[in-house]
C-alpha positions in Angstrom: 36.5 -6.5 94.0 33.0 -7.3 94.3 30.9 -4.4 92.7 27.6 -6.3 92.8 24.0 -4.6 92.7 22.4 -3.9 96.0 19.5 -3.0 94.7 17.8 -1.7 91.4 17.3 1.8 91.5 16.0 4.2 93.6 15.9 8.1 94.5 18.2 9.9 97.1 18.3 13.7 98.0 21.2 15.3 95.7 22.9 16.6 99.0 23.5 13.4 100.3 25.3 11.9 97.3 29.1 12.1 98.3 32.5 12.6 95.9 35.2 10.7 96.4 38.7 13.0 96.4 40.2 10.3 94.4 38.1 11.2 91.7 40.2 14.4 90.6 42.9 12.7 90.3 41.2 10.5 87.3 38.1 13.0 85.6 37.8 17.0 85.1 35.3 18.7 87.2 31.7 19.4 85.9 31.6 23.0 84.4 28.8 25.3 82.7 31.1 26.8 80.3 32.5 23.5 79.0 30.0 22.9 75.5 29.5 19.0 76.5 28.3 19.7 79.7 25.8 22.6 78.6 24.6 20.2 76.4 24.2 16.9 78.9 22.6 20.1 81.4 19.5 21.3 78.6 19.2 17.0 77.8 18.7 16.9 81.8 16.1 19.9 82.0 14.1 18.6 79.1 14.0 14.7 79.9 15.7 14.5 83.7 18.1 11.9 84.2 18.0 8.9 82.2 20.2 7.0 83.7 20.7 6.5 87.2 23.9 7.4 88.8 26.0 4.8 90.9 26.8 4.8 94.1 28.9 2.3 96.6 27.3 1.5 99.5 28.3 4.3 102.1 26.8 7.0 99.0 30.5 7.3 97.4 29.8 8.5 93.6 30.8 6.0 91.4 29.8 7.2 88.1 27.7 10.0 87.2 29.8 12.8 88.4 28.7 15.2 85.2 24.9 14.4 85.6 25.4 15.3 89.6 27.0 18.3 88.5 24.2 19.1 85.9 21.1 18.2 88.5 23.0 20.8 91.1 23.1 23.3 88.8 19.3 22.9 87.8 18.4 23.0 91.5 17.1 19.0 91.2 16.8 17.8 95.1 16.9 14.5 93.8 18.5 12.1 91.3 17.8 8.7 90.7 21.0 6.3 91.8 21.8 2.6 91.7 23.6 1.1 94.6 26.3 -1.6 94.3 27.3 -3.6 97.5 31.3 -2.4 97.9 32.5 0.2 100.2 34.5 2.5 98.7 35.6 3.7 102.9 37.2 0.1 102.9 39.1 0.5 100.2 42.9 1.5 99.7 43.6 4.5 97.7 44.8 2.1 94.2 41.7 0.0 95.0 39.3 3.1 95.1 41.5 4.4 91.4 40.6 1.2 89.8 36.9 1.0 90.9 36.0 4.8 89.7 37.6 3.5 86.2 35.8 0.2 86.3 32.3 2.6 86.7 33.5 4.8 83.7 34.6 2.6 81.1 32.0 3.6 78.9 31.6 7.4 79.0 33.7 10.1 76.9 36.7 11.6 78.4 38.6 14.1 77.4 42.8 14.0 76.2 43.7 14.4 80.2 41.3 12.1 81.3 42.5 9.5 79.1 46.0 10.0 80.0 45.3 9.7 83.8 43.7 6.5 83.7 46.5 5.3 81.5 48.7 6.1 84.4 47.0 3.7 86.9 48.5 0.7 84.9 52.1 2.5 84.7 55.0 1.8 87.3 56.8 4.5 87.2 60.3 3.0 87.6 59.9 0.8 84.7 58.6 3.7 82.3 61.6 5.4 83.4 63.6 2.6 82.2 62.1 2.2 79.2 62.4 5.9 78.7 66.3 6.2 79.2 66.7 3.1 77.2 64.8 5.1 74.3 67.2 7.6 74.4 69.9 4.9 74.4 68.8 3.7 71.1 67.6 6.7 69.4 71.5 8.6 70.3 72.7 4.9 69.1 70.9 4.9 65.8 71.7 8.9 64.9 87.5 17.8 93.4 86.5 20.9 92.4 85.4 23.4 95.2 88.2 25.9 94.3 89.8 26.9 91.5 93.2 25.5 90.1 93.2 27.6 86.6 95.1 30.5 86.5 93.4 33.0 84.1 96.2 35.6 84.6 95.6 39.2 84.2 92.7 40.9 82.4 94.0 41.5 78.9 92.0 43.0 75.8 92.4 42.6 72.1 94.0 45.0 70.2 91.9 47.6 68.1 91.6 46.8 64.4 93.4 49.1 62.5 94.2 47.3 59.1 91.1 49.0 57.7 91.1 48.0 54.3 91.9 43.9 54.6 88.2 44.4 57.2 86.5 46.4 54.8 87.6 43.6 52.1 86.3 40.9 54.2 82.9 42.4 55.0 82.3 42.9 51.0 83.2 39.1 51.0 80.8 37.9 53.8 78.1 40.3 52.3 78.3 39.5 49.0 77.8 36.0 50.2 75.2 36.4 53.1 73.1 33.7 50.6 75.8 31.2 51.6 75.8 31.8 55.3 77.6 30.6 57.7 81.0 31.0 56.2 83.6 29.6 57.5 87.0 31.3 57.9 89.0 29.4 55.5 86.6 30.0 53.3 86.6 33.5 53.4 90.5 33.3 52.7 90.4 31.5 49.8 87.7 34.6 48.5 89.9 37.2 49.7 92.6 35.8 47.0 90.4 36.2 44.4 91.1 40.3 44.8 93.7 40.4 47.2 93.4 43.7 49.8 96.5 44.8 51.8 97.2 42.8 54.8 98.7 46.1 56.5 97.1 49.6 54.9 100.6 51.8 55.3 102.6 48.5 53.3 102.1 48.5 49.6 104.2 45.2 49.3 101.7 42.9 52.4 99.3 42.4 49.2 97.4 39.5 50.8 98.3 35.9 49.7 97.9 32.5 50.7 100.4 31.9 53.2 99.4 30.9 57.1 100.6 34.4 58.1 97.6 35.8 56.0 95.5 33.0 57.1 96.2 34.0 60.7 95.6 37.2 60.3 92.3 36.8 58.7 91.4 34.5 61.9 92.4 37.0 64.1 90.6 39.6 62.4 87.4 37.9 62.1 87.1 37.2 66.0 88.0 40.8 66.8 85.4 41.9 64.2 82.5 39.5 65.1 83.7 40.6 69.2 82.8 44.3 68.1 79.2 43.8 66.3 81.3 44.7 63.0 80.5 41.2 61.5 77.3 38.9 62.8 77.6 36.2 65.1 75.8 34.5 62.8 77.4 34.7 59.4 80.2 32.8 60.5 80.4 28.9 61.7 83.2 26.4 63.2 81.8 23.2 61.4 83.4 20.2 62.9 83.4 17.4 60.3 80.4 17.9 59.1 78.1 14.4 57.2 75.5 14.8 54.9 73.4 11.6 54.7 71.5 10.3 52.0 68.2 9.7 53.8 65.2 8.1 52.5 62.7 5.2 52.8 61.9 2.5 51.1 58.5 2.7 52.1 55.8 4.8 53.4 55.5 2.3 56.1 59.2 2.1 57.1 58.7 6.2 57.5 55.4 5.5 59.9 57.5 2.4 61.7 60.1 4.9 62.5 57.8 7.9 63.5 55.6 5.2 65.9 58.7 3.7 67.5 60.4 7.1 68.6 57.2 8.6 69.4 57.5 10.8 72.3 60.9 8.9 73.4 63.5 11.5 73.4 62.5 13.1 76.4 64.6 13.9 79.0 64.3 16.5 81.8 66.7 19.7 82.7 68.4 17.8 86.0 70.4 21.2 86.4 67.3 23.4 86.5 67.3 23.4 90.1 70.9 24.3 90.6 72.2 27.7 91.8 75.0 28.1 89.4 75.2 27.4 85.8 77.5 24.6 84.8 79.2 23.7 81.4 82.3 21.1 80.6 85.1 21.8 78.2 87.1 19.2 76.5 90.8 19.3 75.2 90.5 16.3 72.3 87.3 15.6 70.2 88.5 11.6 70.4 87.4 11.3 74.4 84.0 13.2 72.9 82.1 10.1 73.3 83.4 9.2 76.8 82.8 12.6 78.2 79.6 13.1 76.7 78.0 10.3 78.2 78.5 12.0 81.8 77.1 15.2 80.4 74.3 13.5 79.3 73.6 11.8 82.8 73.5 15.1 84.5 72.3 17.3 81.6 75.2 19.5 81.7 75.9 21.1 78.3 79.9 20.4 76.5 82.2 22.1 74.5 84.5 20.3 72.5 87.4 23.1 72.1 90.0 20.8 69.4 92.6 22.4 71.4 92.9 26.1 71.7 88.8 26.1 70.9 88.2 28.8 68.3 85.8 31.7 69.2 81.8 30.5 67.6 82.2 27.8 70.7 82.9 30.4 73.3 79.9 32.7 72.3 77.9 29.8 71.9 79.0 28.8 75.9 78.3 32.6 76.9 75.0 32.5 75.4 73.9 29.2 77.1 75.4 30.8 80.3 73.5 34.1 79.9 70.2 32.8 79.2 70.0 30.1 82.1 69.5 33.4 84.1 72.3 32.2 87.0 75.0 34.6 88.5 77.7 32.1 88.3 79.4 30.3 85.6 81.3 26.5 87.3 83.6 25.5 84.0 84.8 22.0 84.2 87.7 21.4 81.9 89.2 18.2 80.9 93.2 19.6 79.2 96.2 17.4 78.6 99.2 17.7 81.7 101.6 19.5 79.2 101.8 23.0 78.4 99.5 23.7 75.8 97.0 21.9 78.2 97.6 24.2 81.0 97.1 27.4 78.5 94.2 26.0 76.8 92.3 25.7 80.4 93.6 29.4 81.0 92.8 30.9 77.5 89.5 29.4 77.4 88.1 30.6 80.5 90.2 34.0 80.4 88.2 34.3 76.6 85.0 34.3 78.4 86.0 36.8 81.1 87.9 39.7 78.8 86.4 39.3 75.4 82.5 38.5 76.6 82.5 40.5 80.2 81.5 37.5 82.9 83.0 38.3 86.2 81.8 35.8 88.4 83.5 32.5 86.7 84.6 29.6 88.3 87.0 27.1 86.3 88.3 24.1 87.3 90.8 22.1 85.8 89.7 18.5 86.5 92.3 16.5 84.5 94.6 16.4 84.4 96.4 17.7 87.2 99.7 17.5 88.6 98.2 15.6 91.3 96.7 12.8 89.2 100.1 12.3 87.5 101.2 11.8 90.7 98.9 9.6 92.9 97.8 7.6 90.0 99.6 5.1 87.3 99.2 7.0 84.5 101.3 6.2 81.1 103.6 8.6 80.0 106.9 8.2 78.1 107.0 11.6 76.8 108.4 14.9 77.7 107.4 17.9 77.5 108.0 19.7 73.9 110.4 22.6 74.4 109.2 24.0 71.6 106.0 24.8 73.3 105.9 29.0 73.9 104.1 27.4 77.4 107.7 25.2 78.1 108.8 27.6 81.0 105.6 28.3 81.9 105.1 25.1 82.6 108.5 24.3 83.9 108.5 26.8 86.7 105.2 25.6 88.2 105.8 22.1 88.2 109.3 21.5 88.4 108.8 18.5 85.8 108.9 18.0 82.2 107.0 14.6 82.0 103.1 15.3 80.5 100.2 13.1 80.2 98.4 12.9 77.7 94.2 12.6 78.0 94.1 9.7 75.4 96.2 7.6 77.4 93.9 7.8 80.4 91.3 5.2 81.7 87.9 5.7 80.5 86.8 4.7 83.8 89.7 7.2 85.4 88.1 10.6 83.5 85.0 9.6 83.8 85.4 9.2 87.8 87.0 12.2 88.0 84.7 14.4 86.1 81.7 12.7 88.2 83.5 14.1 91.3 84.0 17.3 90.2 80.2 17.5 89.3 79.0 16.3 92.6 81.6 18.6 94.5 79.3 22.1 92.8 76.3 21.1 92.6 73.6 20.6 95.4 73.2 17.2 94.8 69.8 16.6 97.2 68.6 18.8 94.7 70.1 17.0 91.7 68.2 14.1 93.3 65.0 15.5 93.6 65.2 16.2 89.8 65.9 12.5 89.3 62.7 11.5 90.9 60.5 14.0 88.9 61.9 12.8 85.3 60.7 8.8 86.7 56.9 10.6 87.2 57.4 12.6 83.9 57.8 9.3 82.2 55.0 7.1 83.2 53.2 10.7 82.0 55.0 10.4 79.1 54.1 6.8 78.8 50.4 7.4 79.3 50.4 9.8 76.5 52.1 7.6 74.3 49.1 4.6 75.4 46.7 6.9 74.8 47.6 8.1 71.3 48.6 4.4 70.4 45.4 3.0 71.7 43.4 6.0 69.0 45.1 5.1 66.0 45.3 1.0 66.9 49.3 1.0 67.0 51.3 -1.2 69.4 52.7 0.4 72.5 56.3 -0.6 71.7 
C-alpha cells in the first residue's frame, strides 16, 4: 500500500476535509466533555495546530480526527494538512482498516480503541477455536415433540403433624446455623444425642438410629423446607465432595496460571434466544461425564438425580427455571428401561409440578424407551426385579419384563439420542445464530486478552 507524500504541507478549508465511516469502527468520536480533548482544544486555541493533519488524496482523513474535531469546535476555517498519494475511494473496506491504523500508530487511544484495532489482526474462526479449546483444558485441568412421561394425578404431601420430632430438628439446625448447610444424615446423628418422639401421641417411638427414623427425618425435612418452616439454604445434598490441598510453589507458577487462563473460560448463553426453558436430568452419576459434554455444547443446565433425586436438586432446577423468565419448562430425562426408571422420570417431573406449582411442564423421557430396546441392539440379560413396588406398574404397560440398563448403552447411542431430543424443542436457526455471535465474542475476547498482554509485556498464549 503505497502511502507516499504528495506534497509537504499545505492549508485546506475545514469543511472540505472528509471522514471516512470506517473510522468508527477503529477510534471514539471527538467530544468536549471528554478531559483529553478539552485539553488538546485550549493547546489548539493558544498555539493552533502543530501538526498537520493527514489526508489521502481524494481529502479522506487519515489521522488527525481529534484536532479536526477541536478546530470545528473553535470555529477554525482552516487547518493545515499533509497529503499522501493513496486513495482511500480505491480501497476495500480491510485495506481502508489497516491504512487509518498505519496513520495512528503513534497517538493515545483509549481501552476500546486498543481493543478494536487488535481485532483487525483476529480471524474470528480461529479465536473461536482457540477459545473452546481453552475451555477444553481448563474443565480438563479442574424425539421429543410430545410427552412420553406419565406424571399421574396431582398429589400433595401430607401435613406435618409429629410436632415435637420438627420442633427437635429446628433447635438442631438452629443451634448449628454456624455449620450451615447440614446435611440430613447429619442432622440424625444430632437428633440421637436427645432423642424427641418420632410420633407425639407414642411414648415408646423415642427416636433411634434405625432407617425407619432416618426416613422419617428425610421426609420431614423436605416437607418442612417445602413450607418456609426450615431455609432452603440451611440444608445441602453434597455429592462426594474433595477438598484439595492447593498451593504454589512459586509466585510465578501463581502468575503462569493466572496469564494462561486469562479471560478463557468464556462461553456464551446459546439457549438465550429460545422460547422455552430447557434442563436435562440424569438417572446415574457414572454417565455424568458423557451427558455433560452435550450439555455443555448447547449450554443447557443438568441434574444428576442418583436415582430418585432428593429434593435441594429439584429447587435448585425450579429456581434456574423461574429466573430464565420463560413460560415453559422442556425436561429431558435420561432413566434406566426398568421400573424404578420409569418412576424416577414420573416422580421427578410430578415433584416439580405438585410440591413447587409449575403448570406448564413438558418432560420427555429420552432413554430409554421401550422403543429403543426394541429397534436397537441393546445388552440386556436381566429381568426385571419383582421386588420393585413399580413391577406391575411396569408389567402392564409393557407387557415385558426385560430392562436395560443406561450403563450398558453406547456412549455414542445416548449421546445421539439426547442430541435429537434437543434439536426436536429448540428453534435451532436460532440456536445457530447464537453459534455465530460466540465466534465474534471471541476474536473480542481475544483482542482484550492482546491488549492487556501487550500492557504488561506477557505472551499472548
Amino acid at each position: 500500500m503505497n502511502t507516499s507524500q504528495k506534497n509537504a504541507s499545505s492549508v485546506i478549508f475545514t469543511d472540505d476535509v472528509q471522514v471516512a465511516r470506517e473510522n468508527d469502527l477503529l477510534y471514539d468520536r471527538f467530544g468536549i466533555a471528554n478531559a483529553d480533548d478539552a485539553t488538546l482544544t485550549v493547546s489548539i486555541h493558544q498555539r493552533g495546530i502543530q501538526e498537520p493533519l493527514v489526508l489521502s488524496a481524494d481529502y479522506i482523513l487519515l489521522s488527525g480526527h481529534r484536532r479536526l474535531g477541536a478546530a470545528k469546535y473553535l470555529g477554525m476555517e482552516t487547518v493545515p494538512v499533509r497529503i499522501v498519494e493513496t486513495v482511500f475511494g480505491d480501497l476495500d473496506s480491510t485495506e481502508r482498516l489497516a491504512l487509518l491504523r498505519l496513520h495512528n500508530q503513534q497517538r493515545e487511544k483509549s481501552p476500546s480503541e486498543r481493543v478494536r484495532e487488535k481485532l483487525l489482526d483476529i480471524d474470528p474462526t480461529e479465536a473461536y477455536c482457540h477459545l473452546k479449546q481453552r475451555r477444553i483444558d481448563i474443565q480438563a485441568m479442574a424425539g421429543a415433540d410430545k410427552s412420553n412421561v406419565f406424571m399421574g394425578k396431582v398429589k400433595k404431601r401430607p401435613k406435618i403433624t409429629t410436632i415435637g420430632l420438627l420442633n427437635a430438628v429446628k433447635k438442631v439446625v438452629e443451634e448449628n446455623r454456624e455449620y450451615w448447610p447440614l446435611t440430613d444424615r447429619r442432622i440424625h446423628y444430632l437428633l440421637l444425642n436427645d432423642p424427641p418422639l418420632r410420633h407425639d401421641k407414642k411414648p415408646n417411638s423415642k427416636y433411634i438410629n434405625d432407617p425407619l427414623c432416618y426416613q422419617a427425618i428425610t421426609d420431614l425435612m423436605a416437607r418442612a423446607r417445602l413450607t418456609g418452616v426450615i431455609p432452603w439454604q440451611a440444608i445441602e445434598d453434597p455429592t462426594r465432595p474433595i477438598q484439595l490441598g492447593g498451593g504454589f510453589s512459586t509466585f510465578e507458577a501463581f502468575v503462569a496460571q493466572e496469564t494462561d487462563n486469562f479471560l478463557c473460560g468464556y462461553s456464551r448463553d446459546l439457549m438465550q434466544g429460545q422460547p422455552h426453558h430447557i434442563e436435562i436430568m440424569l438417572e446415574k452419576n457414572a454417565l455424568r461425564t458423557v451427558i455433560e459434554s452435550v450439555a455443555r455444547e448447547y449450554c443447557i443446565p443438568m441434574t444428576t438425580g442418583r436415582g430418585f433425586s432428593s429434593l435441594s436438586p429439584r429447587y435448585n432446577l425450579y429456581q434456574r427455571f423461574k429466573q430464565s423468565g420463560k413460560s415453559k419448562l422442556v425436561l429431558l430425562m435420561l432413566t434406566d428401561f426398568d421400573p424404578d426408571g420409569d418412576e424416577i422420570a414420573a416422580s421427578f417431573s410430578r415433584s416439580l409440578r405438585d410440591d413447587f406449582g409449575l403448570t406448564n411442564i413438558h418432560p420427555v423421557k429420552v432413554a430409554l424407551t421401550a422403543e429403543d430396546v426394541a429397534n436397537h441392539d441393546l445388552p440386556s440379560d436381566m429381568d426385571a426385579k419383582e421386588s420393585s413396588p413399580n413391577y406391575q406398574k411396569f408389567i402392564k404397560r409393557y407387557g415385558a419384563t426385560k430392562v436395560v440398563e443406561l450403563d450398558a448403552c453406547p456412549v455414542k447411542f445416548l449421546q445421539a439420542k439426547l442430541r435429537d431430543s434437543i434439536h426436536s424443542v429448540i428453534d435451532v436457526a436460532e440456536f445457530n445464530a447464537q453459534r455465530v455471535a460466540e465466534e465474534q465474542d471471541a476474536a473480542n475476547i481475544e483482542a482484550h486478552r492482546r491488549v492487556v498482554f501487550d500492557a504488561i509485556g506477557g505472551r499472548h498464549g
